[in-house]
SENU-187400 format. One record per residue (C-alpha): x, y, z; residue number from 1. Coordinates in steps of 0.5 Angstrom, whole numbers, plus 500, padded with zeros to 3 digits. Each point is the difference from the previous one (the first is absolute). Example, Ala and Ser with C-alpha at 12.3 -4.5 7.8 and 13.67 -1.06 7.14 Angstrom:
% residues 2
+-----+-----+-----+------+
!  px !  py !  pz ! resi !
+-----+-----+-----+------+
! 525 ! 491 ! 516 !    1 !
! 502 ! 507 ! 498 !    2 !
+-----+-----+-----+------+
This chain:
% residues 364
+-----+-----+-----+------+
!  px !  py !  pz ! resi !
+-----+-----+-----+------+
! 709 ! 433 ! 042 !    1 !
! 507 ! 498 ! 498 !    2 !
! 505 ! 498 ! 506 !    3 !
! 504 ! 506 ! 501 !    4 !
! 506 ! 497 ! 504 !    5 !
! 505 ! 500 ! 494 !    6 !
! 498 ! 508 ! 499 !    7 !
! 501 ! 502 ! 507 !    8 !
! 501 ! 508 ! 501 !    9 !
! 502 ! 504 ! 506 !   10 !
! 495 ! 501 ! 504 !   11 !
! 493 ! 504 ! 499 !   12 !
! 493 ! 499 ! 498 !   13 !
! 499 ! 494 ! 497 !   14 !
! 494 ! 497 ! 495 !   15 !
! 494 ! 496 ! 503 !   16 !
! 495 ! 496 ! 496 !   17 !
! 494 ! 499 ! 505 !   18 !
! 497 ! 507 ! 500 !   19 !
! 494 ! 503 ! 495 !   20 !
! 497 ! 508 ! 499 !   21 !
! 494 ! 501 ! 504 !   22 !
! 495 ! 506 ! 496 !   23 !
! 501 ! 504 ! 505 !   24 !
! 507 ! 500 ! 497 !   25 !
! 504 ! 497 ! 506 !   26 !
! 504 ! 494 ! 500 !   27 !
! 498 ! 494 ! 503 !   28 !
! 505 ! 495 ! 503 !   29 !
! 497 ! 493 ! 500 !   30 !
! 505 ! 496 ! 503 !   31 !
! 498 ! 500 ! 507 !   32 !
! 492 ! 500 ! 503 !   33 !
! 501 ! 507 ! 502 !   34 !
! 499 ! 503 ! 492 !   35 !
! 504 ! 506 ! 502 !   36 !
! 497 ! 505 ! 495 !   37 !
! 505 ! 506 ! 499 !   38 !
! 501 ! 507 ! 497 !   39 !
! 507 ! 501 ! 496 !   40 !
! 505 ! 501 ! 505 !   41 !
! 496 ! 497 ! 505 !   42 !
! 503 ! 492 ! 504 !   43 !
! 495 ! 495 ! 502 !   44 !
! 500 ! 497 ! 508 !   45 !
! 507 ! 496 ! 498 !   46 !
! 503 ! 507 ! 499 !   47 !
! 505 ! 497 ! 495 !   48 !
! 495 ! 500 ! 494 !   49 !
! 497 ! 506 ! 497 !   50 !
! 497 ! 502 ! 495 !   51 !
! 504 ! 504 ! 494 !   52 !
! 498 ! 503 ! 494 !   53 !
! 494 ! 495 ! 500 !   54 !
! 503 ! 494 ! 501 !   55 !
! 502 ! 497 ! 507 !   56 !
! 507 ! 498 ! 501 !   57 !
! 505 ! 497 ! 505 !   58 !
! 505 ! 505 ! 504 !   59 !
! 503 ! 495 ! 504 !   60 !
! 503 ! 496 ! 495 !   61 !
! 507 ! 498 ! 501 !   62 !
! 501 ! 503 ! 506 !   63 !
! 501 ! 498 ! 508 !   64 !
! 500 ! 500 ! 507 !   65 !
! 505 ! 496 ! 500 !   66 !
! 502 ! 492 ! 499 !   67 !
! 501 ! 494 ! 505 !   68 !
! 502 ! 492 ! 500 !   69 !
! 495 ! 498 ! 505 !   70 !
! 498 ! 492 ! 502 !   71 !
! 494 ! 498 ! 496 !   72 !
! 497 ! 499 ! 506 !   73 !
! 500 ! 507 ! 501 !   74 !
! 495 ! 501 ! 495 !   75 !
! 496 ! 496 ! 503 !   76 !
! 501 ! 493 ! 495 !   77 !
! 501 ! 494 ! 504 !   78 !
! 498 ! 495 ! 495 !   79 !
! 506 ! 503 ! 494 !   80 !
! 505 ! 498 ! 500 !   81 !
! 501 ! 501 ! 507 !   82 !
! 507 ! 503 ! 503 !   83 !
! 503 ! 503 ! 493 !   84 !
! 501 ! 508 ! 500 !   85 !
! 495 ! 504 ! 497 !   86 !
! 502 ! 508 ! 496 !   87 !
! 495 ! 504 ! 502 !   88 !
! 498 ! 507 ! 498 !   89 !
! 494 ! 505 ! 501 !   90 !
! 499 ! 507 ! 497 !   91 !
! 494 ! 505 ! 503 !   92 !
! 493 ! 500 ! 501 !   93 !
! 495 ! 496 ! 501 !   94 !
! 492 ! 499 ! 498 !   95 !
! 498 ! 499 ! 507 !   96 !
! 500 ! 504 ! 504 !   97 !
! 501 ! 495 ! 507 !   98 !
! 501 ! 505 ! 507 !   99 !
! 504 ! 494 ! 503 !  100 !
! 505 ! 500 ! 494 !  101 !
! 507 ! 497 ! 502 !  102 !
! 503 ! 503 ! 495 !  103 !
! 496 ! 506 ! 499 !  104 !
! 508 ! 504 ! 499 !  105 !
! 500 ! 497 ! 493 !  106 !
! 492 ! 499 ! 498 !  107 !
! 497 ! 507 ! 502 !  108 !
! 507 ! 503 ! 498 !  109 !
! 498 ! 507 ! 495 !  110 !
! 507 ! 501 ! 500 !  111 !
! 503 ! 497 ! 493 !  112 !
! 507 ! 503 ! 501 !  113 !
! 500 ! 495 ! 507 !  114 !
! 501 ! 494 ! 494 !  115 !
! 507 ! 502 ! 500 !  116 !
! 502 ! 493 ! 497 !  117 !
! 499 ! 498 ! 493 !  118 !
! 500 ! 494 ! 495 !  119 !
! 497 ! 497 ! 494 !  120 !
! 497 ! 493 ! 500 !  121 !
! 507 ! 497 ! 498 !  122 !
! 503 ! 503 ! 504 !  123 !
! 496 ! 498 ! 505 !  124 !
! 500 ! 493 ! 497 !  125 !
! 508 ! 499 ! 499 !  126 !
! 500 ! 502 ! 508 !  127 !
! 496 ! 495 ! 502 !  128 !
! 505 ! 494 ! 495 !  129 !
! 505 ! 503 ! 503 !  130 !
! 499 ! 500 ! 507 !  131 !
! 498 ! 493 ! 498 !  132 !
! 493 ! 502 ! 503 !  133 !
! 494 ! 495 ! 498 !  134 !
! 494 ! 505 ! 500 !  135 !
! 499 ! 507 ! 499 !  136 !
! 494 ! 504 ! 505 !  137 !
! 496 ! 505 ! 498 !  138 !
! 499 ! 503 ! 508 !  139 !
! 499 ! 506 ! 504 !  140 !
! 495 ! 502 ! 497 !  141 !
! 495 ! 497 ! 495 !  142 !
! 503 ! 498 ! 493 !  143 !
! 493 ! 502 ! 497 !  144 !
! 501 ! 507 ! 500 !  145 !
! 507 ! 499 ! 496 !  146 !
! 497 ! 495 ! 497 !  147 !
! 504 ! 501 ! 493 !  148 !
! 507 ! 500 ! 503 !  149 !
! 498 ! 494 ! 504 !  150 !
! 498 ! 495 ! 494 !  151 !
! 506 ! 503 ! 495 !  152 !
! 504 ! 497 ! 506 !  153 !
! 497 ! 495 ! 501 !  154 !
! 501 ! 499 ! 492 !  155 !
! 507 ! 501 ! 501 !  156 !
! 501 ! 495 ! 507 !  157 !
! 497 ! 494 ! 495 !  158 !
! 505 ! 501 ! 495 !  159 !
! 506 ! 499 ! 505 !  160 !
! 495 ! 495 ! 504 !  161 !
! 499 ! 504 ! 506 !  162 !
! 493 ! 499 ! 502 !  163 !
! 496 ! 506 ! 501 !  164 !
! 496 ! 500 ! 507 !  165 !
! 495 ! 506 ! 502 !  166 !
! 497 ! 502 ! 507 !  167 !
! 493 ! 504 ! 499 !  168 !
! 494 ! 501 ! 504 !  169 !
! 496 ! 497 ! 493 !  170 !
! 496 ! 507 ! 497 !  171 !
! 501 ! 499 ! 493 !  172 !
! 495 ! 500 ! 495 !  173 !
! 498 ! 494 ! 496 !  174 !
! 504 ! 502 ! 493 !  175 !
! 507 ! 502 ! 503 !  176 !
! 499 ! 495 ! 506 !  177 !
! 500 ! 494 ! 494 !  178 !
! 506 ! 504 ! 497 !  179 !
! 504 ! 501 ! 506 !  180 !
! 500 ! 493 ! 503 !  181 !
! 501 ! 497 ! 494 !  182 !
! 508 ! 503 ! 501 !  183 !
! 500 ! 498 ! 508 !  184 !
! 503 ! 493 ! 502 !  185 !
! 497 ! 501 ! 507 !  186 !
! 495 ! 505 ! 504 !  187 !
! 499 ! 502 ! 507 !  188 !
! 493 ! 503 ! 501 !  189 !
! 498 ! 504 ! 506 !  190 !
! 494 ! 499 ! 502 !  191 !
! 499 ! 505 ! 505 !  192 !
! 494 ! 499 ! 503 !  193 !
! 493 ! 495 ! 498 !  194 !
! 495 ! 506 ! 501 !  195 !
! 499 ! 506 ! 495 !  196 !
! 499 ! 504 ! 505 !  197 !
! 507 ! 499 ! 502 !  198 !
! 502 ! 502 ! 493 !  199 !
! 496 ! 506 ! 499 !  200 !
! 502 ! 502 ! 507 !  201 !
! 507 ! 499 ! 501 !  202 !
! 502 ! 500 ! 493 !  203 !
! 496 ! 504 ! 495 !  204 !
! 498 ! 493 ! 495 !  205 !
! 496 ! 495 ! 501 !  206 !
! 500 ! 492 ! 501 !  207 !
! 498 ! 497 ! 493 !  208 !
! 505 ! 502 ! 496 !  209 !
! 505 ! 496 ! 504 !  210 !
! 496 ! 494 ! 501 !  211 !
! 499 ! 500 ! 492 !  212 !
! 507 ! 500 ! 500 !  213 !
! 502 ! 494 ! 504 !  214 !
! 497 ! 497 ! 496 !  215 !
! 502 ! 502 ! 495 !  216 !
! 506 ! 498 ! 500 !  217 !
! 499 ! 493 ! 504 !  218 !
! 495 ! 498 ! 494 !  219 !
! 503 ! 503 ! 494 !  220 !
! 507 ! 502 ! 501 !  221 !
! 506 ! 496 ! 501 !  222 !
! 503 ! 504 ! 506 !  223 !
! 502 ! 497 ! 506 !  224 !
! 494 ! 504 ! 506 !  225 !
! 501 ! 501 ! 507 !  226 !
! 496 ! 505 ! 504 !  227 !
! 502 ! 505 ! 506 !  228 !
! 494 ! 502 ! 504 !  229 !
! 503 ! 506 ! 506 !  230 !
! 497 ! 499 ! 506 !  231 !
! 498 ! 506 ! 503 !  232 !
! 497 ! 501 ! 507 !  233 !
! 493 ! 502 ! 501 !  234 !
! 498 ! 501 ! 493 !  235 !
! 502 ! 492 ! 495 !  236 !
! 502 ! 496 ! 506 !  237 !
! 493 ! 496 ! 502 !  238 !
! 499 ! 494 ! 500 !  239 !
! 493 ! 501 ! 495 !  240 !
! 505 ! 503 ! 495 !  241 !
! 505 ! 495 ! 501 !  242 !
! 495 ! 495 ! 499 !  243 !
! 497 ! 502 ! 494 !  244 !
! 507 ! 503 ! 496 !  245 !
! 502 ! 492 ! 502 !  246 !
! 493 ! 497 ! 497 !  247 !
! 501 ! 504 ! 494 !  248 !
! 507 ! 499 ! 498 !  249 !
! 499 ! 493 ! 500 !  250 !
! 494 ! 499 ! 497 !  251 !
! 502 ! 505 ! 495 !  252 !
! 507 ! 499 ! 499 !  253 !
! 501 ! 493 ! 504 !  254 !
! 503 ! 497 ! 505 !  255 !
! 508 ! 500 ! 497 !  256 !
! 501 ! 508 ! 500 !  257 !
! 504 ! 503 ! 505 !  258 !
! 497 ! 505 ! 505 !  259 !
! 505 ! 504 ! 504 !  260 !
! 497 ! 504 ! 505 !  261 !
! 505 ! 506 ! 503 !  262 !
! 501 ! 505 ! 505 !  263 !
! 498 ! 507 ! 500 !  264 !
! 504 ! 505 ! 503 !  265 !
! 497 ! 507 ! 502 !  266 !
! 502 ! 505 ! 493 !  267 !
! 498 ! 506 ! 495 !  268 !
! 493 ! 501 ! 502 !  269 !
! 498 ! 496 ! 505 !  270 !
! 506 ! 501 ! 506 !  271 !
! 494 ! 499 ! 505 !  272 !
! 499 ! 493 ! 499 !  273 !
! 505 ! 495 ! 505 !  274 !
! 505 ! 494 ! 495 !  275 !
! 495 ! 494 ! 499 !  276 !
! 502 ! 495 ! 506 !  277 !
! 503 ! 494 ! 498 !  278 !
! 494 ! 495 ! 503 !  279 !
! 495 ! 504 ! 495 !  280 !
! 505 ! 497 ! 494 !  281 !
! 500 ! 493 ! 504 !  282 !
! 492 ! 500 ! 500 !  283 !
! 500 ! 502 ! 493 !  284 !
! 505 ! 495 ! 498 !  285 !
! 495 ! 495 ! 503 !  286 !
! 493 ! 502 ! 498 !  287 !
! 503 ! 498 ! 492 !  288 !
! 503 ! 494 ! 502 !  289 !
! 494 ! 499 ! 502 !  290 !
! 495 ! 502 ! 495 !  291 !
! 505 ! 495 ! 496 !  292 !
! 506 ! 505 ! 497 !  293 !
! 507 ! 495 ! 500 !  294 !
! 504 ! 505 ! 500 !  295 !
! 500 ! 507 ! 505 !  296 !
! 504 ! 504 ! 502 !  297 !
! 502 ! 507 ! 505 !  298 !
! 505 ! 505 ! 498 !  299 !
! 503 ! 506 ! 503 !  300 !
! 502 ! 495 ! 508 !  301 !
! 504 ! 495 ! 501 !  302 !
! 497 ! 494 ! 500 !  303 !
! 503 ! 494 ! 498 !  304 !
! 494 ! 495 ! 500 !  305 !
! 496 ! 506 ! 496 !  306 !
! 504 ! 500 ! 495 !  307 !
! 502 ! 493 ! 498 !  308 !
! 497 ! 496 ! 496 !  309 !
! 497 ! 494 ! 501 !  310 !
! 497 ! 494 ! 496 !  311 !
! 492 ! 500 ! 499 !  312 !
! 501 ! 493 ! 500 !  313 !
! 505 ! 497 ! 506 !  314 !
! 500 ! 507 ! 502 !  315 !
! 507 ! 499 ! 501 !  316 !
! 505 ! 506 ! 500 !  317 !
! 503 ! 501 ! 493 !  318 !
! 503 ! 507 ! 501 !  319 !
! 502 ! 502 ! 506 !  320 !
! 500 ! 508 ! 499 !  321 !
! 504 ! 505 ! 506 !  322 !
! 499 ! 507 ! 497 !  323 !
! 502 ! 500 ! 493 !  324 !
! 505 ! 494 ! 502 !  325 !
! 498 ! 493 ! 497 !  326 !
! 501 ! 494 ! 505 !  327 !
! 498 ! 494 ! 500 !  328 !
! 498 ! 497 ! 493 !  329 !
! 497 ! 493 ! 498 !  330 !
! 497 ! 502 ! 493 !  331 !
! 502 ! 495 ! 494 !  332 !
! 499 ! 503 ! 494 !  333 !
! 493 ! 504 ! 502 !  334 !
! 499 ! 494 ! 505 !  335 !
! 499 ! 498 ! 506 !  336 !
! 506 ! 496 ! 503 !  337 !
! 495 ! 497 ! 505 !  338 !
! 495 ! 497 ! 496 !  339 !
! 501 ! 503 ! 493 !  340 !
! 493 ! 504 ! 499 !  341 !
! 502 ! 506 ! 494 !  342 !
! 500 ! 507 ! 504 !  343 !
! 498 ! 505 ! 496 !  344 !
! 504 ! 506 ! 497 !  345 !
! 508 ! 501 ! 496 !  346 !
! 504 ! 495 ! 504 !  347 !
! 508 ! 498 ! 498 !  348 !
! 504 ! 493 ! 502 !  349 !
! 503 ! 505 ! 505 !  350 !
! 498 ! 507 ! 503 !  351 !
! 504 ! 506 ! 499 !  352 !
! 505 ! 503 ! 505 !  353 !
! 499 ! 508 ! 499 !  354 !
! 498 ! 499 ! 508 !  355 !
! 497 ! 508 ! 502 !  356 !
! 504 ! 505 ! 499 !  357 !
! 498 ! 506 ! 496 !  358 !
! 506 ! 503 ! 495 !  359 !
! 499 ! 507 ! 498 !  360 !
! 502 ! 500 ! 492 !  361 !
! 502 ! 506 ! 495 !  362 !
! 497 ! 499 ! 493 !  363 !
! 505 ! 504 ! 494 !  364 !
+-----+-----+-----+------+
């Protein structure tokens, strides 16, 4: 499909490509492991993909719930470009169905009318240049669903040299899967748990579409991967799971590939269970260290040793992070400072200075 960017139009349903007609005459979307098979004026799980006039289309195309400059830390990224400002975005819907989504406002909306902000991929693209950001995030919701707004600006970011980052829980089919990460210059994946049950359960998908796309994109895509695993109480937080998840990411990803562990707190439709103590993110943390991960960190608590960085080699404190703040910093062109080991990531000679505050942008 041709790229669409330079023939933007207000927004409305919008063309997509990885569908196909079923004998029974329903549409199949095949752009994520779901298959949502549909009627005429009827919308898939995501809600913002529907079926009409025989052809699956995009309504959220164009539209927002709102746009942001974060710290690239935020997304989480600690190994690109650490310290640059990030212009993030996200839409409606979502292909999972996560009873602990933190974001469920955007992600389960159904009200279309509540995407009051609007703008095409260039304008989006010549925000971030002009806000001298050095990425653009598709977040808040998963870019899967609005997967053909998401590469067109992707598209428009690379002319201007902007790079393109998304943050996905991974569920995407084999063909736009080589598609979409091919226009991204860095990807965070949520791995919401290492037990398909879990999956069925807690999020209506299951756990292998998301491993084939880890790999997917550390072995065949040239995007930077770093992974977000929530911890929550009582239901992904054993030592067995965290074992395990460990054992996989570095036998089947490596040892250099980032691991975040964060902090659930009670939300949507899961307000019973209590915040993830911070001792089980520490526990976490030290269960892939040892299964031989080099770089893990928590999230969502303010712990400095946690989400600094360290060398593999030395282990000396590289970059000292407070928060979204960046401290201390002994890196020399990707090196250690100490003993010259190469850390694995998007580096520069200096870090960026955005810090951790969060501006609230309006895209015209």
């Amino acid at each position: 499909m041709p790229s669409s960017h330079l023939l933007f139009q207000a927004p409305g349903s919008f063309p997509t490509e990885y569908w196909h007609t079923l004998d029974n005459g329903k549409t199949q979307c095949d752009l994520c492991p779901r298959y949502c098979k549909l009627k005429d004026g009827q919308r898939g799980l995501c809600f913002v993909r529907g079926c009409e006039n025989g052809e699956i289309r995009l309504f959220s195309y164009g539209r927002s719930s709102g746009f942001c400059i974060d710290p690239i830390e935020k997304k989480p990224l600690n190994h690109f470009l650490p310290g640059t400002s990030v212009l993030s975005f996200g839409t409606a819907g979502c292909n999972l169905a996560c009873k602990f989504c933190q974001n469920w406002d955007m992600s389960k909306s159904r009200q279309m009318d509540a995407l009051a902000d609007q703008a095409s991929p260039t304008a989006l693209a010549d925000a971030a240049s002009s806000h001298d950001c050095r990425s653009i995030a598709f977040t808040y919701n998963d870019p899967v669903t609005f997967y053909e707004y998401a590469i067109d600006t992707a598209q428009a970011c690379r002319e201007r040299g902007i790079n393109s980052v998304a943050v996905t829980a991974g569920y995407i089919c084999e063909a736009p899967r080589e598609r979409f990460f091919a226009h991204m210059d860095a990807v965070n994946v949520d791995l919401k748990s290492f037990n398909d049950a879990f999956y069925y359960k807690l999020c209506g998908g299951h756990l292998e579409p998301v491993l084939e796309t880890l790999q997917y994109i550390h072995h065949k895509s040239s995007a930077w991967l770093e992974i977000t695993t929530l911890l929550i109480p009582g239901e992904n937080d054993s030592d067995q799971e965290l074992h395990r998840l460990s054992e996989w990411i570095a036998e089947h990803l490596g040892a250099n590939v980032p691991l975040h562990f964060t902090a659930f707190h009670p939300d949507w439709k899961m307000r019973d269970i209590p915040p993830t103590p911070p001792e089980t993110l520490s526990r976490a943390r030290a269960i892939a260290l040892e299964k031989g991960l080099h770089y893990v960190y928590t999230g969502n608590v303010h712990d400095r040793e946690g989400g600094s960085t360290y060398c593999p080699v030395c282990e000396e404190l590289l970059i000292e992070r407070d928060w979204y703040q960046l401290r201390e910093w002994h890196l020399d062109n990707g090196h250690c400072s100490f003993c010259g080991a190469r850390i694995s990531g998007h580096f520069e000679s200096r870090p960026g200075h955005w810090g951790a505050q969060r501006q609230r942008v309006r895209i015209v």
